[in-house]
MARKOL-705143 format. One record per residue (C-alpha): residue number from 0; x, y, z. Coordinates in Angstrom, 2 decimals. Last residue first. Layout:
<atoms>
@k: NUM | X: X | Y: Y | Z: Z
...
</atoms>
This chain:
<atoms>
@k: 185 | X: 26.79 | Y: -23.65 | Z: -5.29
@k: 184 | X: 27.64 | Y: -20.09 | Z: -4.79
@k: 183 | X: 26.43 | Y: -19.08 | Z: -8.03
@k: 182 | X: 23.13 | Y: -20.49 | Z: -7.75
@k: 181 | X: 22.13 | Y: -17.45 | Z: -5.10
@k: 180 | X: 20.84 | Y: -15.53 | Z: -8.24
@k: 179 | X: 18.44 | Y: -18.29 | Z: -9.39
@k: 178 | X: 15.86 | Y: -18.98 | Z: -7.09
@k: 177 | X: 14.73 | Y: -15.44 | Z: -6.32
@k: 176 | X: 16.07 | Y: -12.87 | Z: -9.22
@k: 175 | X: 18.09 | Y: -9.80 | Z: -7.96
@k: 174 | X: 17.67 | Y: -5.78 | Z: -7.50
@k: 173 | X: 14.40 | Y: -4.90 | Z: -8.72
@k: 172 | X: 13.69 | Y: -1.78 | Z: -7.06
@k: 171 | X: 12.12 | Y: 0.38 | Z: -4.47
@k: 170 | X: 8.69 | Y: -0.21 | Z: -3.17
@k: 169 | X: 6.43 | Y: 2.02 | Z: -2.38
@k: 168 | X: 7.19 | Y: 3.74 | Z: 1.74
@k: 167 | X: 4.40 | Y: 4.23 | Z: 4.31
@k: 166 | X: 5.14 | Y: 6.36 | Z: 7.61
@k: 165 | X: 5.27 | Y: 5.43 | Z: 11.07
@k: 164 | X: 8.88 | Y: 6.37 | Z: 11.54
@k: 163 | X: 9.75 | Y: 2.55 | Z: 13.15
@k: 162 | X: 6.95 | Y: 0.96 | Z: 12.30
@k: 161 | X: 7.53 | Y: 2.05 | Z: 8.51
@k: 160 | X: 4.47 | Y: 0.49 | Z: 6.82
@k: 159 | X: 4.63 | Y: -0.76 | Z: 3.35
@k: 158 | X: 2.83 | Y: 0.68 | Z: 0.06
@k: 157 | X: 2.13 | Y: -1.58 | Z: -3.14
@k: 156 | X: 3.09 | Y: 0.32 | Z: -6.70
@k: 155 | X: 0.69 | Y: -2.14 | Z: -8.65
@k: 154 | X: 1.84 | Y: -0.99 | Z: -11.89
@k: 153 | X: 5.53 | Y: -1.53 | Z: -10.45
@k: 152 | X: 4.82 | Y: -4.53 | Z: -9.00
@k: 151 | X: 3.63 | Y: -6.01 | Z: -12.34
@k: 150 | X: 1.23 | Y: -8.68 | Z: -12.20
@k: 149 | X: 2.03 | Y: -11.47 | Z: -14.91
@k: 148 | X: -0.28 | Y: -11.48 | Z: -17.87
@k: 147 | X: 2.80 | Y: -11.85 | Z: -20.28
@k: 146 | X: 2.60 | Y: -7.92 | Z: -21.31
@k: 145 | X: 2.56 | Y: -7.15 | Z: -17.72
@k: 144 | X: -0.47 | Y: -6.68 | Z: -15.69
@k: 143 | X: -1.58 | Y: -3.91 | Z: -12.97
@k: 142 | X: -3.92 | Y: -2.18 | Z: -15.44
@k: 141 | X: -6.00 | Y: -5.67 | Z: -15.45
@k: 140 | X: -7.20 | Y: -5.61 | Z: -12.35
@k: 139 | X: -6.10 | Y: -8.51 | Z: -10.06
@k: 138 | X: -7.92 | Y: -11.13 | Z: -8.25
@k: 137 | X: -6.55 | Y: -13.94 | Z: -5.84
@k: 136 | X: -8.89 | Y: -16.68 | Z: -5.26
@k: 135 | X: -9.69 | Y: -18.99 | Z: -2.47
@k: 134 | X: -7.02 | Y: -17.76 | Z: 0.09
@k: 133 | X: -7.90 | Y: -19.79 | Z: 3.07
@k: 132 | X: -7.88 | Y: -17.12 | Z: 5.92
@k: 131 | X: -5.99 | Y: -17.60 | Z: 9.50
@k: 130 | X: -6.99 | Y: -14.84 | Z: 12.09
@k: 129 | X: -4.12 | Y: -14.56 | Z: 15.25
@k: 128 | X: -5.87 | Y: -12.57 | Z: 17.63
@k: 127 | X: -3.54 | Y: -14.25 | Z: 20.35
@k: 126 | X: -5.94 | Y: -15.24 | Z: 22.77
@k: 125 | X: -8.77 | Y: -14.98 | Z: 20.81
@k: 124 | X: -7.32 | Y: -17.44 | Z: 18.35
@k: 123 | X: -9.53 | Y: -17.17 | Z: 14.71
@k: 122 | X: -9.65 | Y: -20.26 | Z: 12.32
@k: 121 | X: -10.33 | Y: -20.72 | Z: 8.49
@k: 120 | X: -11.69 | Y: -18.14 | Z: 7.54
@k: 119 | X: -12.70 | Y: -17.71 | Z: 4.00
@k: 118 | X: -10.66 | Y: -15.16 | Z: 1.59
@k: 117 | X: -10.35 | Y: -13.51 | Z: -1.55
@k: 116 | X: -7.18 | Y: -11.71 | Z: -2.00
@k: 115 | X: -6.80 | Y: -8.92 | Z: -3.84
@k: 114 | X: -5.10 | Y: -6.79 | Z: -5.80
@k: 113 | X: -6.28 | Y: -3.39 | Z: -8.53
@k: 112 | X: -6.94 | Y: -1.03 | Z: -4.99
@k: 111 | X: -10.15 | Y: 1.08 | Z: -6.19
@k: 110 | X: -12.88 | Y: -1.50 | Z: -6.46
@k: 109 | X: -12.41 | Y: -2.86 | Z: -3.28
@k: 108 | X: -13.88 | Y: -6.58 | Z: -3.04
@k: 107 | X: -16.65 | Y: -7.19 | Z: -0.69
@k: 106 | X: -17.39 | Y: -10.71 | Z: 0.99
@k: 105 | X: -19.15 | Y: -13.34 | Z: 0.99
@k: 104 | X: -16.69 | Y: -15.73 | Z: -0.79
@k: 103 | X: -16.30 | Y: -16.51 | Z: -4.90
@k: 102 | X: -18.08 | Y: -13.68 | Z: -6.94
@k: 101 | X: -16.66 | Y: -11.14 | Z: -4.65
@k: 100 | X: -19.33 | Y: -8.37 | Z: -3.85
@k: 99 | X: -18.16 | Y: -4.96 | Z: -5.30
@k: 98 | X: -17.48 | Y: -2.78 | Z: -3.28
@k: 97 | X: -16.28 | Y: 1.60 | Z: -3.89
@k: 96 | X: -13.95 | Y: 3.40 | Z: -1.57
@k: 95 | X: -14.09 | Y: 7.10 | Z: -1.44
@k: 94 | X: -12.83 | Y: 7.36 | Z: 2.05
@k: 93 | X: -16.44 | Y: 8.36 | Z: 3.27
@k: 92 | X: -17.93 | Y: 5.64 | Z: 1.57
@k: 91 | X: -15.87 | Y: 3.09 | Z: 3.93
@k: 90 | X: -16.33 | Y: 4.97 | Z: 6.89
@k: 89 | X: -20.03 | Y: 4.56 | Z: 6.59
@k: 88 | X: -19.84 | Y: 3.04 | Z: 10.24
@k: 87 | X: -18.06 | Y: 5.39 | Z: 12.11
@k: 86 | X: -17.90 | Y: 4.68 | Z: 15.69
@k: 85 | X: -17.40 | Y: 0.94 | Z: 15.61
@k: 84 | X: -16.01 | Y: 1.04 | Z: 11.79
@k: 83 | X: -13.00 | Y: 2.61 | Z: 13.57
@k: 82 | X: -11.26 | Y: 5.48 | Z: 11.85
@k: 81 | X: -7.24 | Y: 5.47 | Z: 11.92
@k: 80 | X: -6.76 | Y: 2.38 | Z: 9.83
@k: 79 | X: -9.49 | Y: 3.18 | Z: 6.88
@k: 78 | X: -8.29 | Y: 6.83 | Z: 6.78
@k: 77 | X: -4.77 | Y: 5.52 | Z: 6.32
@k: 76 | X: -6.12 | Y: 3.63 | Z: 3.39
@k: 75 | X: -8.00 | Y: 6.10 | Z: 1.92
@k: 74 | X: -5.23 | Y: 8.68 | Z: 1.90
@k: 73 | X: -2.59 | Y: 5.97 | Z: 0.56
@k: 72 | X: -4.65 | Y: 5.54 | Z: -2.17
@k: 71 | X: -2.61 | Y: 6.01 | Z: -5.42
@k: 70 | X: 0.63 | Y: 4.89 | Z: -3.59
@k: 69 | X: -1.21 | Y: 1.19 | Z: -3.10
@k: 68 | X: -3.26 | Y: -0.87 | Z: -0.37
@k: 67 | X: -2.92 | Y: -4.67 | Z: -1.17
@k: 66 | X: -6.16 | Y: -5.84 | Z: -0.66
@k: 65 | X: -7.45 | Y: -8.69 | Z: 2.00
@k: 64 | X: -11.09 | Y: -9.88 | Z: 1.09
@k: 63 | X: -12.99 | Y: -11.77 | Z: 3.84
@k: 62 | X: -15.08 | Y: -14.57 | Z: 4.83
@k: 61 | X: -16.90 | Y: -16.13 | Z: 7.99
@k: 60 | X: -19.70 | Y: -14.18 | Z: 7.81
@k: 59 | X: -19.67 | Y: -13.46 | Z: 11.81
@k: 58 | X: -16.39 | Y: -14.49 | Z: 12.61
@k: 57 | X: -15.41 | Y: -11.73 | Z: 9.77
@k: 56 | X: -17.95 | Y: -9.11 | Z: 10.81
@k: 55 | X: -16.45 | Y: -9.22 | Z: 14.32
@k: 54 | X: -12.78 | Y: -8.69 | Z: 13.12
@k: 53 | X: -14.28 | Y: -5.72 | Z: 10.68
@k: 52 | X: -15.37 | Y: -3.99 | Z: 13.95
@k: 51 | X: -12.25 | Y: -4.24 | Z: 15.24
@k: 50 | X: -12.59 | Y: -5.52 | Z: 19.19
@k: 49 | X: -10.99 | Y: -9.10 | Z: 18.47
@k: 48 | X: -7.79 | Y: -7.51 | Z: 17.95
@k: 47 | X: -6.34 | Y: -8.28 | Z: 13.71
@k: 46 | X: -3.09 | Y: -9.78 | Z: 13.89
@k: 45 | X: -3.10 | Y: -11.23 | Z: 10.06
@k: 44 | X: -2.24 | Y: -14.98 | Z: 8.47
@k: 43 | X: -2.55 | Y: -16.02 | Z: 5.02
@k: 42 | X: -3.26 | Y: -19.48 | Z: 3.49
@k: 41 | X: -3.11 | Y: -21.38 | Z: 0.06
@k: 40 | X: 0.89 | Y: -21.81 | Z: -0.42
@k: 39 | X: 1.29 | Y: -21.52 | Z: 3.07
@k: 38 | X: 1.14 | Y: -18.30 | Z: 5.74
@k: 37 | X: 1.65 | Y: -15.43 | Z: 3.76
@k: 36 | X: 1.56 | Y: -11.74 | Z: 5.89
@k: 35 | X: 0.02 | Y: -10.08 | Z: 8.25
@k: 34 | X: 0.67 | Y: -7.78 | Z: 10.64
@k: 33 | X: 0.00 | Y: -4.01 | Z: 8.62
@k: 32 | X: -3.66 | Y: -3.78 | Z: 8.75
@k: 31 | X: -5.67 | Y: -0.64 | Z: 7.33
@k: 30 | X: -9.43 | Y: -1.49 | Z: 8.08
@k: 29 | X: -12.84 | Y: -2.41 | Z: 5.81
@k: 28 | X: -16.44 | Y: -2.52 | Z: 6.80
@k: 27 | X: -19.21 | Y: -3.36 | Z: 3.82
@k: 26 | X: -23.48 | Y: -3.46 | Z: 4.94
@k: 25 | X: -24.52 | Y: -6.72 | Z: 4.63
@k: 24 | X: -27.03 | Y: -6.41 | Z: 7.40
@k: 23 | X: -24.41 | Y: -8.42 | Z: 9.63
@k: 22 | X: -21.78 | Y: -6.68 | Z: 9.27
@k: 21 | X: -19.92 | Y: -7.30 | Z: 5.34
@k: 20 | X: -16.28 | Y: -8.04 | Z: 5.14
@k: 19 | X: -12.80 | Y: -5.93 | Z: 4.07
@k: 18 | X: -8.59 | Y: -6.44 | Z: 5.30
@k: 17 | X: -6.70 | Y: -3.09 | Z: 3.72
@k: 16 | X: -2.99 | Y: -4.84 | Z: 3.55
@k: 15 | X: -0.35 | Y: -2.33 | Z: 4.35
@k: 14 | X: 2.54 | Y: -4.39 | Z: 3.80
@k: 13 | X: 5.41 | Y: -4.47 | Z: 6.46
@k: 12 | X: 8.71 | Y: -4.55 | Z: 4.64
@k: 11 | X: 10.59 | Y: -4.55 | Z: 6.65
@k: 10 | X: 10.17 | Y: -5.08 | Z: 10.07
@k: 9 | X: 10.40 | Y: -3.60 | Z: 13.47
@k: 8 | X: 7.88 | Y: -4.48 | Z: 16.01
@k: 7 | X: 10.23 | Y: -3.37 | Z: 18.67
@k: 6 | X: 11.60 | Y: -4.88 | Z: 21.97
@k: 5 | X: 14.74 | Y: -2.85 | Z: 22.48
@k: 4 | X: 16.47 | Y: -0.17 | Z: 20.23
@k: 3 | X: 19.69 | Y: -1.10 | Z: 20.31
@k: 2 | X: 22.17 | Y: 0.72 | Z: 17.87
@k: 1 | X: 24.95 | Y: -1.19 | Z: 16.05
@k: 0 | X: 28.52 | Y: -0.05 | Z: 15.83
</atoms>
C-alpha cells in the first residue's frame, strides 16, 4: 500500500549547499539552498528567487562559491537560510562564518565548511530562477582527505534537507560501488 501525498518537493537526498558572493562594496552575503544540484561535468544548477540578497550580488559580480554545509555547522547554516541578507546584512559574521576571497572567481570562500565549489555565472532565468554556474575549481580542506588524496564523505559528513520533516540528516553508509556493482546482471 502506497501513501499519496500530492504535489511535493520530495527528494532525497537534498544537499544543503550554503551558495556565497560579495554586494557591491565587497562586503560577503551567503544563504542555505537546498535546489540545486550537478548540471554537467563542469556546471551546477540552483533555484535561488531573484529577491535573495545573495541572488542580486551574484548578477551583480557575476561569481559565486557554493559549499557543502556539514554536521559541524548545521547551526550556521540554518541561520544563513532563515535570516535574509536584505534585513540583516552582517549575517554572515553573526553565524560565525569566516571568508576568504577565492583565488580563482570574485567571490568568498567559507573558511569553516572544508568543500567548495568555485563558481562564475553562466546564465540566470528570471522566470524560472533557474542560476547556472561554471564550476571553475572545486576546493577542499585537507582534514576531509583520505590517505590517497580522495575526499572522504565521512570526514566531510555533508547534511541533506528532509522536505518532507524539514530537518537535516548526514549521510548514512557505503552500501555499493557505482559502475561496477550493477555488472553482475550483464
Amino acid at each position: 500500500m502506497r501513501k499519496n501525498f500530492g504535489a511535493k518537493p520530495f527528494m532525497y537526498p537534498l544537499p544543503v549547499l550554503i551558495i556565497a558572493a560579495y554586494d557591491e562594496n565587497g562586503i560577503p552575503n551567503a544563504m542555505n539552498a537546498a535546489w540545486g544540484t550537478i548540471a554537467d561535468f563542469h556546471q551546477v544548477a540552483i533555484y535561488l528567487a531573484a529577491d535573495h540578497k545573495t541572488t542580486k550580488n551574484i548578477l551583480n559580480t557575476k561569481a559565486f562559491t557554493v559549499s557543502m554545509a556539514d554536521a559541524k555547522h548545521v547551526k550556521e547554516a540554518d541561520y544563513v537560510g532563515i535570516v535574509s541578507g536584505n534585513s540583516v546584512p552582517d549575517k554572515v559574521e553573526k553565524a560565525g562564518f569566516h571568508m576568504v576571497k577565492s583565488e580563482l572567481v570574485n567571490a568568498p570562500v567559507i573558511e569553516e565548511l572544508p568543500l567548495t565549489m568555485e563558481c562564475k555565472l553562466v546564465s540566470y532565468d528570471t522566470e524560472s530562477e533557474l542560476l547556472i554556474g561554471e564550476i571553475v575549481n572545486v576546493s577542499a580542506d585537507e582534514s576531509i582527505l583520505d590517505g590517497e588524496g580522495k575526499i572522504d564523505p565521512k570526514k566531510l559528513n555533508p547534511i541533506s534537507y528532509d522536505s518532507a520533516n524539514h530537518a537535516y540528516y548526514t549521510l548514512g553508509e557505503k552500501v555499493g560501488n557505482a559502475f561496477s556493482d550493477g555488472n553482475f546482471l550483464k
